[in-house]
C-alpha positions as CSV (number, residue, x, y, z in Angstrom):
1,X,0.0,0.0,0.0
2,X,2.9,2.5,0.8
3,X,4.3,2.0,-2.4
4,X,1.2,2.4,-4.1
5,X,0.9,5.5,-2.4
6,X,4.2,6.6,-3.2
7,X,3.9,5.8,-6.6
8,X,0.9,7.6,-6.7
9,X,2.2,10.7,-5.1
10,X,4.9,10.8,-7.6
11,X,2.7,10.3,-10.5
12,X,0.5,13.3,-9.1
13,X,3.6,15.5,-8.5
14,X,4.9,14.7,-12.4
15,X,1.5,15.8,-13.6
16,X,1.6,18.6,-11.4
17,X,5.0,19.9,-13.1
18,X,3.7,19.0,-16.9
19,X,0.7,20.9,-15.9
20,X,3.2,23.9,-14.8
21,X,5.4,23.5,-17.6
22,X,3.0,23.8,-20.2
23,X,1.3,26.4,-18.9
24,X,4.4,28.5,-18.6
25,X,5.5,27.7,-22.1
26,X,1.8,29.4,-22.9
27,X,2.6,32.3,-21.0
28,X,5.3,32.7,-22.8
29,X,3.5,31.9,-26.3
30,X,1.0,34.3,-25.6
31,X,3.8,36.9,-24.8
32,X,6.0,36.6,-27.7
33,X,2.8,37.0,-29.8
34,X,1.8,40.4,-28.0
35,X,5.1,41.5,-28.9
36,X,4.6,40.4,-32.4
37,X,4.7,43.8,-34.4
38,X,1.6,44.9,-35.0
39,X,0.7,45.2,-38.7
40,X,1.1,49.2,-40.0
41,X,-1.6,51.2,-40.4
42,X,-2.9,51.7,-43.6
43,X,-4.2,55.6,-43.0
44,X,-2.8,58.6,-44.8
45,X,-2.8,62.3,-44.3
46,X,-5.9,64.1,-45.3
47,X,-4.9,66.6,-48.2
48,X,-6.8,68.2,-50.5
49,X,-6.3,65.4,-53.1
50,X,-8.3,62.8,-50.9
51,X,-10.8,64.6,-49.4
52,X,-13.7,66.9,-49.8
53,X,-13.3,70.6,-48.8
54,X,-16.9,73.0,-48.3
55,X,-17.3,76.1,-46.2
56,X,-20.6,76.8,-45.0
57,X,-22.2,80.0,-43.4
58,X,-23.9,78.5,-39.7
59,X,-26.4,80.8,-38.1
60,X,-25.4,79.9,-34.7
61,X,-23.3,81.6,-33.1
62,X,-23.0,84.4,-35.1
63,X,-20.0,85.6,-37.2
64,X,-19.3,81.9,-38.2
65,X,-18.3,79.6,-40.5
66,X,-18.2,75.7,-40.4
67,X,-15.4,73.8,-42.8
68,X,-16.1,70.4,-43.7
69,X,-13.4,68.0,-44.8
70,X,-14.8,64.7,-46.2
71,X,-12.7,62.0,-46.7
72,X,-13.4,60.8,-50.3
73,X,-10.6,58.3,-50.7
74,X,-10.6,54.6,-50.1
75,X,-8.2,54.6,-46.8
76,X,-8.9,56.3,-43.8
77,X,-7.0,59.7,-43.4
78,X,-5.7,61.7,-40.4
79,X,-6.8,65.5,-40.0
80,X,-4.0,66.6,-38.1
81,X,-4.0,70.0,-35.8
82,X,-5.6,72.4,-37.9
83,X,-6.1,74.0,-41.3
84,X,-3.9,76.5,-42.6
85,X,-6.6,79.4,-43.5
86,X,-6.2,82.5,-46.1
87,X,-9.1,84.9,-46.2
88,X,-9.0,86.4,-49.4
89,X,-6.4,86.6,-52.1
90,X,-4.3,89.1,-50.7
91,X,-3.9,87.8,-46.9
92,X,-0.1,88.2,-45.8
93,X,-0.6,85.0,-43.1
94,X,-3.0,82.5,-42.2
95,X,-5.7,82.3,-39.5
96,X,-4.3,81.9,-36.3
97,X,-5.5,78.2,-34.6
98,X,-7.7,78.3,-31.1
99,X,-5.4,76.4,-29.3
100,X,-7.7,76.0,-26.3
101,X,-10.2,73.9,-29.3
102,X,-6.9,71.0,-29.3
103,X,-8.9,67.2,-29.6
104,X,-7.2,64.7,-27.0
105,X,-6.5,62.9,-30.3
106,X,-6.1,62.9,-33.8
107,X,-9.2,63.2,-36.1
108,X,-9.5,59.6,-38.1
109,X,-11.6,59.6,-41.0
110,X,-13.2,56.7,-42.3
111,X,-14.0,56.7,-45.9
112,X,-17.0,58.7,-46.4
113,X,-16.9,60.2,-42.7
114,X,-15.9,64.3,-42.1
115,X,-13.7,66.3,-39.8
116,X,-15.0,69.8,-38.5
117,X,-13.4,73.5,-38.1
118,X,-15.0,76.8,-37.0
119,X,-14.0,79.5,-38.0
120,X,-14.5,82.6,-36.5
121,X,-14.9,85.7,-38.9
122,X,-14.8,88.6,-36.5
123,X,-15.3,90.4,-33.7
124,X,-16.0,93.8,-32.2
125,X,-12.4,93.6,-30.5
126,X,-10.9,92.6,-33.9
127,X,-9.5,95.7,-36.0
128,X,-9.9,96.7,-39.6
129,X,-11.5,93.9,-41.6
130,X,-12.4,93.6,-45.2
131,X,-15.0,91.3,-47.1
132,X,-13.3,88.3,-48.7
133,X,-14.7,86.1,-51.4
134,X,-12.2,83.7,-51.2
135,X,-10.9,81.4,-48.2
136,X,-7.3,79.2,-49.1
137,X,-7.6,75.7,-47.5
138,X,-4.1,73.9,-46.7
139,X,-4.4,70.6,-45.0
140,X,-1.8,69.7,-42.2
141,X,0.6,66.6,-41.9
142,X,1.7,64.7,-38.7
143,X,4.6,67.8,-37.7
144,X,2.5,70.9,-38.4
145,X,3.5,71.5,-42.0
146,X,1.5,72.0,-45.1
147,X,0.3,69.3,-47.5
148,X,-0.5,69.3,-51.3
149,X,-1.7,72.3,-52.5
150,X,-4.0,74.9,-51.3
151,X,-7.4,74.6,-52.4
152,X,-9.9,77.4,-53.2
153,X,-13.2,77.8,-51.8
154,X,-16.0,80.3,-52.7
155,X,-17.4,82.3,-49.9
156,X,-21.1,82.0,-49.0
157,X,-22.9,84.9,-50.0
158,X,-20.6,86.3,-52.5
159,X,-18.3,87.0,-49.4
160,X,-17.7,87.7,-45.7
161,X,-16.3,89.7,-43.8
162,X,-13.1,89.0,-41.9
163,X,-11.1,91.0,-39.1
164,X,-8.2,90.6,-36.8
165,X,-9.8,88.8,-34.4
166,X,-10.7,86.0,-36.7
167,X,-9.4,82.2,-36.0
168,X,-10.3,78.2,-36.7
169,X,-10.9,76.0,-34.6
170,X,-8.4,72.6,-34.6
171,X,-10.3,69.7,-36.6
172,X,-13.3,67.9,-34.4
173,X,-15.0,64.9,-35.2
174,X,-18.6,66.5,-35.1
175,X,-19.6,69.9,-36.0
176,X,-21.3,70.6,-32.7
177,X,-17.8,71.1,-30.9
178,X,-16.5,72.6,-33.6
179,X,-19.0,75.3,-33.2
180,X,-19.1,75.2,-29.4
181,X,-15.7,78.0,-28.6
């Protein structure tokens, strides 16, 4: 009977340490594949040659404007930071950005899906002003930079007015916030 029992035990203590074995060889399976690299991401920049660019006139608040990029090719696209504005033909620098508007994250567009920018056209603390017909869209890459080339959109109404106060918003992922500084 004791050797039975011993035998036993033995058998039992084997198992125990295949058990362990094995399950530590999984551990480490499963560990080696979570540090697999990870397959790269197919998006691209959003530029003006893959998306959809429309400025609209918004009735609330006042004295803005909502841009609409639309992602139109067949990859999803980043809208980094914000776009580089020009009101009118003859403006010596762009729009500056609200920096308090900054997403947590980058803007990922789907195909088919659009990122959002106020802009702000003026205010009574702004000086001078002019009305525009024009407003120069650049698109931004991953370090701040311009992409492509500028595209050209028609002002609503024939034109608005613009004055030194005015400003975009960084790219959101609904118009609501885009509209909500």
């Amino acid at each position: 009977m004791r050797i039975a029992t011993r035998l036993l035990s033995r058998t039992a203590a084997s198992s125990v340490v295949v058990a362990a074995a094995l399950a530590f060889v999984g551990v480490q399976a499963a560990g080696q594949a979570a540090a697999a690299p990870k397959k790269a991401s197919t998006a691209v920049t959003c530029t003006a040659s893959n998306t959809k660019l429309t400025v609209t006139e918004v009735s609330r608040p006042i004295n803005h404007l909502l841009l609409k990029a639309t992602n139109t090719g067949t990859k999803p696209c980043y809208a980094y930071s914000a776009p580089f504005l020009r009101a009118g033909d003859d403006a010596q620098a762009p729009l500056p950005w609200a920096t308090e508007t900054t997403p947590q994250s980058v803007v990922t567009l789907q195909p088919g899906r659009s990122a959002y920018a106020g802009i702000l056209t003026y205010s009574p603390d702004g000086e001078g002003g002019a009305d525009v017909k024009t407003l120069g869209v650049l698109l931004t890459d991953k370090k701040g930079g311009a992409t492509g080339e500028e595209k050209t959109l028609k002002l609503p109404h024939g034109g608005t007015f613009f004055n030194s106060a005015a400003s975009v918003t960084y790219w959101q992922d609904n118009a609501a916030d885009a509209l909500t500084w």
